[in-house]
C-alpha positions in Angstrom: 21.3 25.8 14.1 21.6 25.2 18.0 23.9 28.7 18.0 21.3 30.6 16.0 17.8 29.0 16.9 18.0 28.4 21.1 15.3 27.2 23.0 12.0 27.6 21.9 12.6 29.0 18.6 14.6 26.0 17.4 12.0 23.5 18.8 9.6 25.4 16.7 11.1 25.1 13.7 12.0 21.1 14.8 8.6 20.8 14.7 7.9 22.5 11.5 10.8 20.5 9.6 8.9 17.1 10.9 5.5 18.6 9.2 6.7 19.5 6.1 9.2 16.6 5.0 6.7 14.3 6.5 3.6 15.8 4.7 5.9 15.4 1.1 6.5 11.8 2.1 3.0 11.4 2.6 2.1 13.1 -1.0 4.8 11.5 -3.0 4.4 8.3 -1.5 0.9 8.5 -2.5 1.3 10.2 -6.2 3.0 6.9 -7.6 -0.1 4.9 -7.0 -2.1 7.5 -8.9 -1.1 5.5 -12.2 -0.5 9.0 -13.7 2.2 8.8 -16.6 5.6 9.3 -15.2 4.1 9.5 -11.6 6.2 6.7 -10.2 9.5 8.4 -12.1 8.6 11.6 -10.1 8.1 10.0 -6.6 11.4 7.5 -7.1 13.7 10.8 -8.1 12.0 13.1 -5.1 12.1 10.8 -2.6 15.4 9.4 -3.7 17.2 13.6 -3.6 15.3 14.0 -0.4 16.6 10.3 1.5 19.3 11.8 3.8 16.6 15.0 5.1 14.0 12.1 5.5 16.4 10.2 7.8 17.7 13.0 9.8 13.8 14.2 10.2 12.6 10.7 11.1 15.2 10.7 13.8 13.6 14.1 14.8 10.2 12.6 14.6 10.9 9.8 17.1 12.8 11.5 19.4 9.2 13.7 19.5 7.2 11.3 19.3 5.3 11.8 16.7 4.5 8.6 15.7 2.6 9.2 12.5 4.7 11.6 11.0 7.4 8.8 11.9 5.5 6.0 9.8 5.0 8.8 6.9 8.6 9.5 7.2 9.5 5.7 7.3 6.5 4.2 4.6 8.7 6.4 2.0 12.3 5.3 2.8 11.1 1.9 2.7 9.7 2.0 -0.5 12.8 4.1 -1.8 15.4 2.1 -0.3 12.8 -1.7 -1.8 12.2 0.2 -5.1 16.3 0.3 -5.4 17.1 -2.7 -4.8 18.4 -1.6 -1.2 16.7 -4.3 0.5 19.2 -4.9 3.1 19.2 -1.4 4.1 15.7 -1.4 4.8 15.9 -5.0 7.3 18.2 -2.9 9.0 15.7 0.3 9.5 13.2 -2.0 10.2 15.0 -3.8 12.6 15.5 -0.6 14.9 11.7 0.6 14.1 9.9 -2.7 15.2 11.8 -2.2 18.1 10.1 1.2 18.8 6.8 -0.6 18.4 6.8 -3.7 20.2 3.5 -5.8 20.8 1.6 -5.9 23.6 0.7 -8.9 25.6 -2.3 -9.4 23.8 -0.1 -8.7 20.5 -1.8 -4.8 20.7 -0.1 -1.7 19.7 1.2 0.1 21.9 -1.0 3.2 22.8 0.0 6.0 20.6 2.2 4.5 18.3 -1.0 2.5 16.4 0.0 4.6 13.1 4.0 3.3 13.2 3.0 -0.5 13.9 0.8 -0.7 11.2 3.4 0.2 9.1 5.8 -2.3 10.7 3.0 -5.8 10.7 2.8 -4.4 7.0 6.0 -4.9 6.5 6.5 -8.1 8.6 3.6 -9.4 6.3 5.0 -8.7 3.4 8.0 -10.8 4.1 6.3 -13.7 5.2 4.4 -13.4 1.7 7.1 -13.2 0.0 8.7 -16.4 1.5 5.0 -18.1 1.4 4.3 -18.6 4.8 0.9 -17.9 4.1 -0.9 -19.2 7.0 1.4 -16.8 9.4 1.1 -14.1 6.8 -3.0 -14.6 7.2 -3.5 -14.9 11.2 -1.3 -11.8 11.2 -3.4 -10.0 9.1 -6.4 -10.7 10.4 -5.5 -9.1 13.6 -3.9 -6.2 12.1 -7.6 -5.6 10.4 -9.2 -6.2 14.0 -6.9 -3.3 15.3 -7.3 -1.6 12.1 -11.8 -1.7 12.2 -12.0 -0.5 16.1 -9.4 2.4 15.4 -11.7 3.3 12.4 -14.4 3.3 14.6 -13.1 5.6 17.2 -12.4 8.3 14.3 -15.1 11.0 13.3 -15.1 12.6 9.8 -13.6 13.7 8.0 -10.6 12.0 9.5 -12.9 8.9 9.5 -13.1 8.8 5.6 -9.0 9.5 5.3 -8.5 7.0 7.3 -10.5 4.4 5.5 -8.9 5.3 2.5 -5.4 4.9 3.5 -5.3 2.4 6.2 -8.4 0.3 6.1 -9.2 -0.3 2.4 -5.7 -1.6 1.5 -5.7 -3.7 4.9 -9.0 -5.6 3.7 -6.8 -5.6 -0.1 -4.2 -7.7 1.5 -6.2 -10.0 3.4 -8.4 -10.7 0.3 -4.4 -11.3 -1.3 -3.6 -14.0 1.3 -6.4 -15.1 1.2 -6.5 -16.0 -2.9 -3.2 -17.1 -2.7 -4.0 -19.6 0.0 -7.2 -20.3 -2.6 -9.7 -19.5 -0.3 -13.3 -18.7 -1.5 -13.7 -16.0 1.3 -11.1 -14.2 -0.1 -14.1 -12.4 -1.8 -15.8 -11.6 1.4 -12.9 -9.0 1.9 -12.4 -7.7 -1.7 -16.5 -6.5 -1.3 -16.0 -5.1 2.1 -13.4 -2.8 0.7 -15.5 -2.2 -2.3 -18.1 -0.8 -0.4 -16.0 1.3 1.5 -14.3 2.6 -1.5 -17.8 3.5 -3.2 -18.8 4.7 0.3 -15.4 7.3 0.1 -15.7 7.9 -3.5 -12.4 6.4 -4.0 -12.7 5.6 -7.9 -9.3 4.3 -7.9 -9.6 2.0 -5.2 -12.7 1.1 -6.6 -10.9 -0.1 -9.9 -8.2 -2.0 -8.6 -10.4 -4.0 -5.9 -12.6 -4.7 -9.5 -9.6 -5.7 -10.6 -8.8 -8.1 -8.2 -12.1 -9.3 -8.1 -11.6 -10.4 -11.7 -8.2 -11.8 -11.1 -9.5 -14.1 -8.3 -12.3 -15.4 -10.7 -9.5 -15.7 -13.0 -7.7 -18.2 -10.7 -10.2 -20.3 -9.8 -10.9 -23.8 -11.3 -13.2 -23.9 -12.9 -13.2 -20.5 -14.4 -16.4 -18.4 -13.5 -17.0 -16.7 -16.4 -20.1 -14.4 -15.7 -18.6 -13.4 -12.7 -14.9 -12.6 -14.4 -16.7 -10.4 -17.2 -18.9 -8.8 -14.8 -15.8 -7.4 -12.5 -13.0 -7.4 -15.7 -16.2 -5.0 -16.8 -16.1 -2.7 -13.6 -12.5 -2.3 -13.5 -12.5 -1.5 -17.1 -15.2 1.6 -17.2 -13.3 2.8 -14.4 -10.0 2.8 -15.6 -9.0 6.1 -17.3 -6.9 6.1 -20.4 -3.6 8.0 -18.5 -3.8 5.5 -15.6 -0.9 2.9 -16.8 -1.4 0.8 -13.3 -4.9 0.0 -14.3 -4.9 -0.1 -18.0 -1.6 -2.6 -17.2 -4.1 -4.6 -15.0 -6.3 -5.3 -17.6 -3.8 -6.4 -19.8 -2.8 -8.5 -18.0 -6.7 -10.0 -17.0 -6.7 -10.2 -21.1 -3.6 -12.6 -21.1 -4.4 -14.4 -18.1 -8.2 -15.0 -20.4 -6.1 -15.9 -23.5 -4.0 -18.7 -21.4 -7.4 -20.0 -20.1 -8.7 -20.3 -23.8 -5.0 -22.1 -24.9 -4.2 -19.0 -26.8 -0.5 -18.4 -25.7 0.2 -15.9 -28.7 -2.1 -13.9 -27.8 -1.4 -13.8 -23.6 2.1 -13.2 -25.1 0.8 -9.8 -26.5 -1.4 -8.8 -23.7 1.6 -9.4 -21.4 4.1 -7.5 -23.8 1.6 -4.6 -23.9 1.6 -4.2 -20.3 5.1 -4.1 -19.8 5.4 -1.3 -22.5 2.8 0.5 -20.6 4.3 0.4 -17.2 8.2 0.7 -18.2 9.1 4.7 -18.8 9.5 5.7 -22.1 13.3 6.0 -21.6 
């Protein structure tokens, strides 16, 4: 390559590599939330042929810096190397990346690399979920969202709207997550900010699955609100499309969480059953 493409030419078609495996990430990566049937098989087996391009390119993409191409690049080996049981290999990636990004004084971004540090505190809060350190996991959170609202701010559309769609909506997701888990009533407060947003976008399936969680958080309160739980479980159902095994698994599993409430173990068993049928390929 160096031989045939000198100078110029080959940082031209550098740059063009970066665009195009990043921009696939970025599609693929996306595609498996869709819920469409076989949507996750598709992303897992493309992402999972393309892995060692994506590596060499995201080494391409940080020597550039081009920091959101770089957290495109990085968003889908993390979830390839996670979704394979590869965790290790990921701590290991994310070990060098964090490094790339480090905080600021005021625990900032640093300027220009916003995109690839959102990524990282994702990750970083992810773990500290996973291990339940939920009031860590929450104070980072909230300032990840404060970073998160004045970037969307800055932004006109249409980049505005994109933005809010893949950044901001599933920030305010998570913090409504912590939240719950930590069984805090303003857990809500987040879910309906994101809702608007969503209907603001025209986002139906962000719509249905912050429904969804709205239900779910009803769900697991005591005691059980009831008109508020039909009212969401409602929503998330007349927006849930028949092909979309995510959300029809969802409500499944709203149904068997219902059924446990009402000491019906049977049928929870069922409801639970169905939902793994649903979201297991047909192999």
């Amino acid at each position: 390559f160096e031989r045939r493409y000198p100078g110029a030419d080959g940082e031209r078609m550098r740059a063009a590599m970066v665009t195009l495996i990043a921009a696939i990430c970025a599609i693929f990566y996306r595609h498996a939330d869709s819920g469409e049937r076989d949507a996750y098989e598709r992303q897992n087996q493309t992402l999972g042929l393309i892995e060692p391009t994506v590596r060499r390119v995201l080494d391409e993409a940080i020597a550039a810096e081009r920091w959101s191409d770089a957290r495109n690049l990085a968003a889908a080996l993390r979830r390839n190397l996670i979704q394979q049981g590869r965790r290790p290999e990921w701590r290991r990636l994310a070990a060098h990346l964090q490094a790339l990004v480090p905080d600021g004084a005021n625990g900032d971004p640093p300027p220009g690399r916003e995109s690839l540090w959102y990524l990282m505190q994702e990750d970083r809060i992810e773990d500290l979920v996973r291990i339940h350190s939920l009031a860590e996991a929450a104070w980072l959170q909230e300032r990840s969202l404060q970073e998160v609202r004045l970037e969307h701010t800055h932004i006109e559309n249409p980049g505005a709207d994109q933005f809010a769609r893949e950044v901001l909506i599933p920030q305010l997701r998570r913090m409504g997550e912590i939240r719950k888990e930590q069984r805090h009533p303003d857990a809500v407060r987040h879910y309906l900010e994101a809702l608007q947003i969503a209907q603001r976008v025209q986002s139906a399936i962000d719509e249905q699955r912050i429904a969804a969680q709205l239900a779910a958080f009803y769900l697991s309160q005591e005691p059980v609100d009831w008109n508020e739980l039909r009212h969401w479980l409602t929503y998330a159902s007349e927006l849930c499309p028949p092909y979309d095994r995510i959300g029809q698994a969802q409500l499944k599993i709203l149904d068997g969480g219902i059924a446990l409430a009402h000491s019906q173990p049977a049928e929870a068993v069922k409801y639970l059953q169905d939902s793994l049928t649903g979201l297991l390929p047909a192999d």
